[in-house]
N, C-alpha and C positions, 0 to 999 in steps of 0.2 A: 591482470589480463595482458597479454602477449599481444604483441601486433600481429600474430596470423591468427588470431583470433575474432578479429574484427573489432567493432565498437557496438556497442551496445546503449538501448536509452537506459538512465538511470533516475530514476527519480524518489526524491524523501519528502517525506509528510509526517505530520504530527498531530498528533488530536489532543487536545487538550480538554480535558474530564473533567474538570470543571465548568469550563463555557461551552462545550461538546463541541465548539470547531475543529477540523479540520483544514491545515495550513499545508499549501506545496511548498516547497522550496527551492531555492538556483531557479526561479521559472522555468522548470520544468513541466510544469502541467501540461505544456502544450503537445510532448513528446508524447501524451497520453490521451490526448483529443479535449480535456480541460480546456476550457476560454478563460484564460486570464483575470477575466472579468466575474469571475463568481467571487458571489461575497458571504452566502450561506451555504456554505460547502460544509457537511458535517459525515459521521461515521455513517450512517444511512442513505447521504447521498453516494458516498464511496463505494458502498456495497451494493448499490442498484446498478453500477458498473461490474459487477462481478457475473461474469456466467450463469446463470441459472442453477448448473448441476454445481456449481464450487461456492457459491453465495453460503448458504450454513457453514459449510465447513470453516471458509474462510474468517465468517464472525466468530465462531467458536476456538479457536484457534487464535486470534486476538484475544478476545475474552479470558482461555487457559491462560494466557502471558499474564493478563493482567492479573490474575487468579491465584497464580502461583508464584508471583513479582517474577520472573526470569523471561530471557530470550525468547523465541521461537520463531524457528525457520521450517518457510514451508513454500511451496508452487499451489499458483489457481490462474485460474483465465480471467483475462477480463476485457473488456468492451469497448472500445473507442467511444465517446458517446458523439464524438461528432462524424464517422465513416462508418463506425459499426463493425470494421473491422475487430478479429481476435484475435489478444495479444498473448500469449504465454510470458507470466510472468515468475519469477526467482523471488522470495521476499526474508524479510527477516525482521523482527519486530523488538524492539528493546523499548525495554522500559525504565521510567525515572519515576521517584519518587522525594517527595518533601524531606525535612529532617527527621519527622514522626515516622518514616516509613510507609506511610500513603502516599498509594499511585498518583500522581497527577498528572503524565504526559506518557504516552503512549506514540511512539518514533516508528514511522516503517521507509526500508530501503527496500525500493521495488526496484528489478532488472529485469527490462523484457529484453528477453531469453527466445522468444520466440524464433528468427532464425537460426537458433542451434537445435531448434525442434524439441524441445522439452518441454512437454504434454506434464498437467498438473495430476 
């Protein structure tokens, strides 16, 4: 990204499929309305941040990744939980797997995109 572009928040997380946590990274949670302080953050609390109308999709859509082991990039909305504001977010989902080739960590890089006005 170009400096007339602006800056953008960016934040990565990882859910881990065995413990079902959910980890932010860089402390960036907070650029998400995330308090620091949560300590049972899992894939269902993440998606109770997701818009109403983009909530399925967006699970399913993790799911396909995991599904299919590959990438996927997609846009959804999602929620500030501490202002409530909506964020348009940019996402992209990779996944890792063990040496056996089972999933066991699921990565997303979210970019809220919102000031560029791109609607999920």
């Amino acid at each position: 990204m170009n400096s007339s572009e602006g800056t953008y928040n960016k934040g990565v997380i990882e859910w881990q499929i065995g413990s079902g946590e959910l980890t932010w990274h860089d402390d960036r949670a907070k650029d998400f309305g995330i308090s620091a302080t949560v300590s049972a953050y899992t894939l269902d609390t993440f998606l109770s941040h997701v818009h109403d109308d983009d909530r399925e999709i967006t699970k399913r859509a993790i799911m396909l990744a995991m599904e299919h082991n590959r990438s996927n990039i997609f846009n959804f909305r999602f929620i500030r939980p501490d202002t409530g504001v909506e964020l348009f977010i940019h996402s992209t989902w990779e996944i890792e797997n063990d040496s056996a080739g089972k999933v066991v960590k699921v990565r997303g890089i979210l970019l809220d995109v919102t000031r560029r006005g791109i609607a999920a």
